[in-house]
KEROFI-922722 format. One line per 4 residues: number of its first residue (from 1); their letters; for each residue x, y, z of C-alpha. Coordinates in steps of 0.5 Angstrom, whole numbers, always signed. Each point is the difference from the previous one (the first is absolute). Layout:
BEGIN
NUM> A> X:Y:Z  ...
// end
This chain:
BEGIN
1> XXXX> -103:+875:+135  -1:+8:+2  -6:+2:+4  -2:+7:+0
5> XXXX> -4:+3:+5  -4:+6:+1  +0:+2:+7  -3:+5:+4
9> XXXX> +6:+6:+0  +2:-1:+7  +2:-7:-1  +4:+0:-6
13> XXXX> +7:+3:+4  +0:-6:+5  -4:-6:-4  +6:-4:-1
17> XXXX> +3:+1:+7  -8:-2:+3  -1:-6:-5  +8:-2:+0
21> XXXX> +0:-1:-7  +5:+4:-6  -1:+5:-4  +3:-3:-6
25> XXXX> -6:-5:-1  -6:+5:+4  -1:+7:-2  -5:+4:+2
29> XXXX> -2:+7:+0  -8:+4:+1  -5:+3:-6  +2:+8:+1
33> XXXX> -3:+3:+7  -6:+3:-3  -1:-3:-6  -5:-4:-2
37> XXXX> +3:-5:-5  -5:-7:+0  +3:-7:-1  +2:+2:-7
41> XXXX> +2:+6:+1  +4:-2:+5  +3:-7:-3  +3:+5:-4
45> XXXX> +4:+4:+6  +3:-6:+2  +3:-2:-6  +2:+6:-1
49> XXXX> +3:+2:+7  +3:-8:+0  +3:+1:-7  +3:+6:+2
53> XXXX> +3:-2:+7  +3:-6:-4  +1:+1:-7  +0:+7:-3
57> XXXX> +5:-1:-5  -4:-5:-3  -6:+0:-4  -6:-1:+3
61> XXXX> -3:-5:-5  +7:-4:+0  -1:+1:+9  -6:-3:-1
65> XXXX> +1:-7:-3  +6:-1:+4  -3:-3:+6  -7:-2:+3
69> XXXX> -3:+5:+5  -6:-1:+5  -2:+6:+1  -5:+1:+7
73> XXXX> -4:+7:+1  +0:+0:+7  -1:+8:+1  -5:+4:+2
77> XXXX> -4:+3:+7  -3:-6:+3  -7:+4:+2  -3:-7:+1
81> XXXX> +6:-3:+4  +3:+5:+4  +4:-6:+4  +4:-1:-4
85> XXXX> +0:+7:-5  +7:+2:+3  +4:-6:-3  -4:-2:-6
89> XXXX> -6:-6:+0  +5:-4:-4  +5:-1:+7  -7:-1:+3
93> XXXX> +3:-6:+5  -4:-7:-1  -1:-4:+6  +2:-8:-1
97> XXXX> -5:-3:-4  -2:-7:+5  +0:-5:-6  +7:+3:-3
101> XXXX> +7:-3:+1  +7:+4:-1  -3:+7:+1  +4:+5:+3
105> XXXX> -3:+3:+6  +2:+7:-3  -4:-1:-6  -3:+5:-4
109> XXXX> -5:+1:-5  +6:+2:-4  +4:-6:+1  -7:-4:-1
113> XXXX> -2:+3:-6  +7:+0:-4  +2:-9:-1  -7:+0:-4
117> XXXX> +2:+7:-5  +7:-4:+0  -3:-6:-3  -4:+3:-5
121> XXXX> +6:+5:-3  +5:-6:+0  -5:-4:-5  -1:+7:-3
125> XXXX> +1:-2:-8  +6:+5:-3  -2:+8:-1  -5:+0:+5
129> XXXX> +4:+3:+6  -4:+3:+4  -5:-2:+5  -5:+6:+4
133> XXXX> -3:-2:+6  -4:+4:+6  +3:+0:+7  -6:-1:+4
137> XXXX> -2:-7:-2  +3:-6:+1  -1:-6:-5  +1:-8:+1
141> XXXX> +1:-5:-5  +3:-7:+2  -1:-3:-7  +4:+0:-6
145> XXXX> -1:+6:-4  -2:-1:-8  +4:+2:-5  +0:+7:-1
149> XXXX> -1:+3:-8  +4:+4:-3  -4:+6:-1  +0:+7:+2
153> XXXX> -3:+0:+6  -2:-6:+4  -5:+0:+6  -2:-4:+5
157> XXXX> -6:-1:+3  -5:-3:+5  -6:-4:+0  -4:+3:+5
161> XXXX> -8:+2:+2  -4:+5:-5  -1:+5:+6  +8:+0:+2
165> XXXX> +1:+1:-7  -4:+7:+1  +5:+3:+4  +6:-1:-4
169> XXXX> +3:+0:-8  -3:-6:-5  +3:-4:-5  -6:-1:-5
173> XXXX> +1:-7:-6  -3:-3:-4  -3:-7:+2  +3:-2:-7
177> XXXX> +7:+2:+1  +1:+1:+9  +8:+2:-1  -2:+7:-4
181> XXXX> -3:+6:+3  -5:+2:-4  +0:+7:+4  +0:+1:+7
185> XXXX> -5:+4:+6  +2:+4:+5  -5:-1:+7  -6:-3:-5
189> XXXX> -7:-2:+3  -2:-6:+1  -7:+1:-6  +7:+3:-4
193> XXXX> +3:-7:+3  -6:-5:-1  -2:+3:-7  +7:-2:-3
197> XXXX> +0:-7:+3  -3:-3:-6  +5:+0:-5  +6:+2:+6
201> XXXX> +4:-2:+5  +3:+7:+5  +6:-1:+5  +1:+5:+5
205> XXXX> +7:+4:-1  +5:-2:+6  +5:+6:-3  +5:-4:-2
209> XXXX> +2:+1:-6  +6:-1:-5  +2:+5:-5  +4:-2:-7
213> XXXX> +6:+6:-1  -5:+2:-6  -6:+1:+5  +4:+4:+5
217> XXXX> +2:+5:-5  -7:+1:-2  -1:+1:+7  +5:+5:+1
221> XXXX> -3:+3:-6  -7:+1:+2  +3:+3:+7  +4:+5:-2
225> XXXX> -2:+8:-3  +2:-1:-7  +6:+2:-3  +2:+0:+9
229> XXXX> +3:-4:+5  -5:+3:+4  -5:-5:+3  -8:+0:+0
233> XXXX> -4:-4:+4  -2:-6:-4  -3:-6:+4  +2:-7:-4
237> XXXX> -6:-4:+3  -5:+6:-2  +3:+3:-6  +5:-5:-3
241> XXXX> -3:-6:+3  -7:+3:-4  +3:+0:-7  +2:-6:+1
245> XXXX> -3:-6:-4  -3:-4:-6  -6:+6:+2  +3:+5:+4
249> XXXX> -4:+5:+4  +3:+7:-2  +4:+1:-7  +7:+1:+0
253> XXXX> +3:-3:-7  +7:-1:+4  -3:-5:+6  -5:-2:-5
257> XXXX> +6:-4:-3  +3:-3:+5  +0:-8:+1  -4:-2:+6
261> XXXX> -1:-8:+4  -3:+0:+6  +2:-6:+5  -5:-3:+6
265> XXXX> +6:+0:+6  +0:-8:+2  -3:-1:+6  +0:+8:+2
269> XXXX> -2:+3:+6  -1:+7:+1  +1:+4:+6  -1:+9:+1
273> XXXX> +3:+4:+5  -2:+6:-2  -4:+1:+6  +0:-1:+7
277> XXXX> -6:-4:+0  +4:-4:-6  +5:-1:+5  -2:-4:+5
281> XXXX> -6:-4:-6  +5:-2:-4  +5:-3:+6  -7:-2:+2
285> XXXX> +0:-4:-6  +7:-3:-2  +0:-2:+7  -7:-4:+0
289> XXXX> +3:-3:-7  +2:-6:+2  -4:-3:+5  +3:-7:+0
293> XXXX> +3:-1:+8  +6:-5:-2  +2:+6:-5  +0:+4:+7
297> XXXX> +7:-1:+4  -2:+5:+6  -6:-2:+4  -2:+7:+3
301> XXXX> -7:+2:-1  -2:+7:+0  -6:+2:+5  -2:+3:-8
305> XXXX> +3:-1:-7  +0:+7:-2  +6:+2:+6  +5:+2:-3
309> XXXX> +8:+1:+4  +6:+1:-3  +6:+4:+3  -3:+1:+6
313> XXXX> +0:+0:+8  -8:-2:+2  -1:-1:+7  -8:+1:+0
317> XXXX> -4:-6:+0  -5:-1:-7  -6:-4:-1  -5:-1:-5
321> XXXX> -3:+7:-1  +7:+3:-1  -2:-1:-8  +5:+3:-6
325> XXXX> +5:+3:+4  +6:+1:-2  +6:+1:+5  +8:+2:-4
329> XXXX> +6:+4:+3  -3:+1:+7  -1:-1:+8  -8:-1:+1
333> XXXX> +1:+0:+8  -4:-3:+6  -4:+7:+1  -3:-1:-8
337> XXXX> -7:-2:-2  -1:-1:-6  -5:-2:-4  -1:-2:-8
341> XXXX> +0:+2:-7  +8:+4:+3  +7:+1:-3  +5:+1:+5
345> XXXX> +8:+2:-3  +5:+4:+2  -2:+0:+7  +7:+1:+4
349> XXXX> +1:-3:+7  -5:+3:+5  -4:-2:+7  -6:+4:-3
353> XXXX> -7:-1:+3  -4:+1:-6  -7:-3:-3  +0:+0:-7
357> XXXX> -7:+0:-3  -3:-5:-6  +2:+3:-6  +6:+5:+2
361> XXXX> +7:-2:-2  +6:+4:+2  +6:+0:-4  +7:+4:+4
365> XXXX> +5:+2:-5  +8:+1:+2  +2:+8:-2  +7:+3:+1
369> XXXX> +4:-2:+5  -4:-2:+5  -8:+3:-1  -5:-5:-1
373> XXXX> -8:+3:-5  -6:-2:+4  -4:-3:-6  -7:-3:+2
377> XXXX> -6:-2:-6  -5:-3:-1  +0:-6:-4  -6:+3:-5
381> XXXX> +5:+6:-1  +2:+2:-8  +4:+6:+3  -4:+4:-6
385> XXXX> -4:+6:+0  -1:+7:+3  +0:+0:+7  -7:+4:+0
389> XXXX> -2:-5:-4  -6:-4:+4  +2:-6:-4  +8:+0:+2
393> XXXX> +0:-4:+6  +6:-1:+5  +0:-5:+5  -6:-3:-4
397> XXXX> -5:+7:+2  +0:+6:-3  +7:+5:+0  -5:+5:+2
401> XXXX> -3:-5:+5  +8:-2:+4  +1:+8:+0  -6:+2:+4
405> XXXX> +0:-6:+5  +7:+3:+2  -2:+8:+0  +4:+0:-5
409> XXXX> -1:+7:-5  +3:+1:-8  +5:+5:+3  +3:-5:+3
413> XXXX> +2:-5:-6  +6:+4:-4  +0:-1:-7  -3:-4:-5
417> XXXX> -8:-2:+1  -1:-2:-7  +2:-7:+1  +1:-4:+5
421> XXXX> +6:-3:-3  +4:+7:+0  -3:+2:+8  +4:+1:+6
425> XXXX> -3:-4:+6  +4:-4:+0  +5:+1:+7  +7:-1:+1
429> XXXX> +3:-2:+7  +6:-2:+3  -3:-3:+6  -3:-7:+0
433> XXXX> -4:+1:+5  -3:+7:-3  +0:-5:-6  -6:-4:+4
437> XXXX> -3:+5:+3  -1:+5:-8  -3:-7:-2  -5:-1:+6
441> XXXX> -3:+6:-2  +1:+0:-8  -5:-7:+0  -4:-1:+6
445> XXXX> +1:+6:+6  -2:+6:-3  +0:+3:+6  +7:-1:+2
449> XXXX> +2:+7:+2  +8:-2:+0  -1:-4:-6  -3:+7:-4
453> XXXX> +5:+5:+3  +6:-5:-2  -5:+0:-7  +0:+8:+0
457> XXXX> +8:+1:+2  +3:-7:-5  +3:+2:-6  -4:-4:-5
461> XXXX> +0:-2:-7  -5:-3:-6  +1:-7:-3  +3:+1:-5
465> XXXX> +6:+4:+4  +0:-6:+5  +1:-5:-7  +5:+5:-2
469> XXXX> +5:+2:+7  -2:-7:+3  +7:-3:+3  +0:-7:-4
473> XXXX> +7:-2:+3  -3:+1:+6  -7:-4:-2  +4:-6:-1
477> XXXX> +5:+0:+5  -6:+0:+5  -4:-6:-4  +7:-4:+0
481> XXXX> +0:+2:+8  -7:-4:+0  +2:-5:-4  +7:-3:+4
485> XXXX> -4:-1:+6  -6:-4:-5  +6:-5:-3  +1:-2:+8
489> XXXX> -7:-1:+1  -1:-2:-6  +5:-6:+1  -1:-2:+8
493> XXXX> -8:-1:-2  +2:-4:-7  -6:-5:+2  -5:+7:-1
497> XXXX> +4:+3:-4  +2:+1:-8  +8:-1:+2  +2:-6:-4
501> XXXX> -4:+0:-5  +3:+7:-3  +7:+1:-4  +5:-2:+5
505> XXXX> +6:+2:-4  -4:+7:+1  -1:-1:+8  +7:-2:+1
509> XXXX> +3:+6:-3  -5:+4:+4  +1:-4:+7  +8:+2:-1
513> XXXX> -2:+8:-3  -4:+1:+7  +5:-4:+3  -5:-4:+4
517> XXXX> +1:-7:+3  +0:-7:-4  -7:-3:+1  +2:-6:+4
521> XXXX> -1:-7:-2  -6:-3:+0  -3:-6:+3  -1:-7:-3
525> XXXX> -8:+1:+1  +1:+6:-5  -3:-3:-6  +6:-3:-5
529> XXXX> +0:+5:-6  +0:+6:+6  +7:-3:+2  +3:+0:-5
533> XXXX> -2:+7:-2  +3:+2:+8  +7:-4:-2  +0:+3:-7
537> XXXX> -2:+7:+2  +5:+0:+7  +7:-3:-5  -2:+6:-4
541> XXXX> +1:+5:+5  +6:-3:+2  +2:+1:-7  -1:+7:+0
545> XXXX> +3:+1:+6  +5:-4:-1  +1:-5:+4  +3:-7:-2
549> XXXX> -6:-4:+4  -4:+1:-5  +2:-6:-4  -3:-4:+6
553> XXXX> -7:+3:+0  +0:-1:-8  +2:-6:+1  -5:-2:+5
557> XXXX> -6:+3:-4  +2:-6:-6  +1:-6:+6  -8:+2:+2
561> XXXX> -3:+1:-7  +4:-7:-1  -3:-3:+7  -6:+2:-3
565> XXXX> +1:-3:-6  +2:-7:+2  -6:+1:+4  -4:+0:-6
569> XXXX> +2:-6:-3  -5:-6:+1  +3:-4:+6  -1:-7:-5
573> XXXX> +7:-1:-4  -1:-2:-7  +5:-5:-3  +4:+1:-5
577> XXXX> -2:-5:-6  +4:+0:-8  -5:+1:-6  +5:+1:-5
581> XXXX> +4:-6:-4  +8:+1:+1  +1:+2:-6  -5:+7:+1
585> XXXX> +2:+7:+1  -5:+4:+3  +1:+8:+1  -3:+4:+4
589> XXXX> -1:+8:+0  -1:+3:+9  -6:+4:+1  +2:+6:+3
593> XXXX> -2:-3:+8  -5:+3:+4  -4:-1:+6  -6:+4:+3
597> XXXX> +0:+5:+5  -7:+4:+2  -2:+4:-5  +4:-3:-6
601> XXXX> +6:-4:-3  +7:+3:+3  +7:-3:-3  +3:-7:+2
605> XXXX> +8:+3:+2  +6:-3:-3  +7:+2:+4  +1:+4:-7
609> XXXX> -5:+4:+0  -1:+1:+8  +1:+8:-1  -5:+1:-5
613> XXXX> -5:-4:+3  +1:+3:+5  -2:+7:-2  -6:-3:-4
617> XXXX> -2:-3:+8  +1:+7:+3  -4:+3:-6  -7:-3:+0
// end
């Protein structure tokens, strides 16, 4: 199953290399640089630019039917989530949710986002190859999917509350018949919402939607010039969605006449990440998910719920007041003060002395070889508007408001004022401590006099040149530097820790990619369960470091669940006694074994089958 993605452009060359993956099932590519395609206009882009890059010779119609593709629109400028703009929302990394077994510790919200798209298209019916969905959203279903219809286009959607449905797409059904859209809306009110409720049902618009080979065609259609291949813009949630239906909002005979079911996701969840408030309100709100403490294998308890560090080398004390606070990729040092409402990443290792203000986030960004940008902002910033506009705001006040606390005049911002986005201010520097001091002055002193002319004298670039020349590999290898010394610490404080709850065969193979240490074998007043994982976890390690012990550590891991197991069993023995007459046969079929654990069933192992078991084990 292919996946096709639409990146920020200075992502697209070292994708496969970041993310490990091959470049026969992924491909990705970016919506021309300065054009403005929509999700219609720009699905049509990236099947054209996947049909030529892997079948040229072949038509795109017998292409198209070949093979199923989930197709991911994950570009963009970010102007609301600047922290994570340079390596696209979708690769935002996702802290391990508490409740959660067999997750991985370098997860993103692209690795989550996918099993589900993966699900959905193997159940697909014959024809309908091509599933669409939006990067920064991560969707949940742990129930059984419905069968799925085999109809031109198929989308699924959520029962939610009428006052979030005003902020996003809406499926509109008759009561009579709840499977088929009668029309769709885009951002109704809720008079628009409760006027219709009589003879309606409405669901909100997840972006996953499921095009047959006919709807894609006419997609394709409506998105070109006619008579060209040259692409217009062409929204499928506001043009194509919109004429759509039994009744269809706007008329287009072509898209009138396609079939259409709409499915309620069983179960379904909906998270954004569109935003940086999103960010840490939707992590919020998958972590508080599950409230159940025998589902919680870790017993640390943070001063606040809405604290989130992942990556990360933090050595400041927090508490209560340090509310929505988001920590990745950085070194929060002992000279720091922080306060809430606060996104912290990229930061590199630093004995800074810094106060940062409620409300201010900094974000530092690796360019060329060994430069860093200075990006601080304001939670509240859009990174939109001219900055002469009174209601552009950096830093959460006015432009305007920033320059004249420094002294700083218009002469002394080259380029374009027009739109915060595109504006230079941003400064580039070598040094890490001139990086403290740039951003000591840019959030909380203005009069810093050495922190200005560093300003003055610095190379600086906009935004949108930060996301287009940031040092991705470089990115990456500081996080990956962050997360070797977090596995170690992660592991000598399992009791507090989510270490044995992750996916050990991940854990293994990072233990011996960053060479660190085999975790020591634990106590016997560790829980059972949680030594039966160390053993695992440690043969396994063994194994990819080749070491013949291994066999020894497996073995004691089946002897401790055996032990346990035994210990299970009622102490008073039963008596065998004959209920069948001599001439009887009884048959009998052997249930799968199994035995509890917390948090659910595992397997009950047979030599045979010892390897398989084994990885199942280390997987959840």
């Amino acid at each position: 199953m292919q996946k096709l993605l639409s990146l920020p452009p200075n992502l697209i060359h070292c994708f496969h290399e970041l993310e490990e993956v091959n470049h026969n099932e992924w491909f990705c590519t970016s919506d021309p640089i300065g054009s403005k395609l929509g999700s219609g206009g720009g699905t049509t882009w990236l099947l054209q630019a996947c049909h030529q890059a892997f079948a040229p010779q072949e038509s795109f119609n017998d292409w198209i039917g070949r093979e199923k593709r989930i197709l991911l629109h994950a570009g963009g400028q970010s102007r609301r989530l600047p922290s994570y703009g340079p390596s696209g929302k979708i690769l935002t990394p996702i802290p391990i949710f508490s409740w959660e077994r067999g997750q991985r510790l370098g997860q993103n919200l692209l690795s989550l986002q996918l099993p589900l798209y993966e699900r959905i298209m193997q159940q697909a019916p014959a024809g309908m190859n091509t599933l669409i969905a939006s990067g920064d959203v991560y969707i949940r279903s742990e129930k059984p999917l419905q069968d799925i219809p085999n109809v031109d286009v198929v989308c699924y959607g959520l029962w939610v509350n009428p006052s979030l449905a005003t902020h996003h797409g809406v499926f509109v059904s008759d009561r009579k018949s709840p499977e088929v859209l009668d029309f769709m809306l885009q951002k109704p009110s809720l008079e628009e919402l409760e006027g219709l409720s009589k003879t309606h049902l409405f669901l909100m618009d997840i972006g996953i939607w499921i095009l047959s080979d006919r709807a894609v065609e006419v997609l394709m259609k409506r998105s070109l010039k006619e008579g060209t291949n040259d692409i217009n813009y062409y929204d499928l949630y506001s043009d194509y969605g919109l004429a759509l239906g039994e009744h269809p909002k706007t008329e287009d005979e072509e898209v009138n006449q396609l079939s259409v079911a709409i499915l309620p996701l069983p179960g379904g969840e909906f998270y954004h990440f569109g935003t940086s408030h999103e960010l840490i309100s939707s992590t919020l709100a998958i972590q508080d998910k599950v409230r159940d403490q025998r589902k919680i294998m870790h017993r640390k308890v943070k001063p606040n719920p809405a604290i989130f560090i992942q990556n990360s080398s933090t050595q400041v004390s927090l508490c209560a007041d340090n509310a929505n606070l988001w920590i990745e990729n950085s070194h929060v040092g002992e000279g720091w003060h922080l306060g809430s409402r606060q996104i912290i990443t990229g930061v590199p290792e630093n004995q800074w002395n810094i106060n940062l203000p409620d409300g201010i986030c900094i974000d530092v960004v690796p360019f060329g070889d060994n430069a860093f940008v200075a990006r601080p902002y304001g939670l509240d910033d859009v990174f939109k508007g001219a900055l002469k506009n009174e209601t552009t705001t950096y830093l959460n006040i006015p432009f305007s408001q920033w320059m004249q606390e420094r002294a700083l005049t218009w002469e002394d911002i080259n380029g374009r004022t027009d739109d915060l986005q595109s504006a230079s201010i941003f400064p580039v520097t070598a040094s890490v401590e001139d990086l403290g001091i740039l951003i000591r002055w840019m959030i909380s002193e203005p009069q810093l006099e050495e922190g200005k002319q560093l300003w003055l004298k610095a190379e600086k670039v906009s935004a949108d040149e930060i996301s287009a020349r940031a040092n991705l590999k470089r990115l990456y290898e500081q996080r990956s530097a962050y997360r070797r010394s977090n596995w170690k610490g992660l592991a000598d404080n399992y009791e507090k820790s989510v270490f044995y709850q992750l996916d050990l065969q991940d854990a293994a193979k990072e233990f011996v990619r960053f060479d660190l240490a085999t975790p020591d074998i634990l106590k016997e007043d560790a829980a059972p369960m949680v030594r039966i994982h160390n053993r695992m976890l440690r043969g396994r390690i063994m194994k990819l470091h080749g070491d013949s012990n291994y066999k020894e550590e497996e073995q004691s891991a089946f002897q401790l669940l055996r032990d346990g197991l035994l210990g299970a069993m009622p102490s008073r023995k039963n008596q065998p006694r004959l209920d069948v007459y001599s001439d009887q046969i009884v048959w009998d079929v052997a249930p799968s074994a199994s035995t509890w654990q917390e948090g659910g069933q595992i397997p009950l192992p047979t030599l045979s089958i010892r390897e398989e078991v084994l990885s199942t084990w280390l997987s959840n």
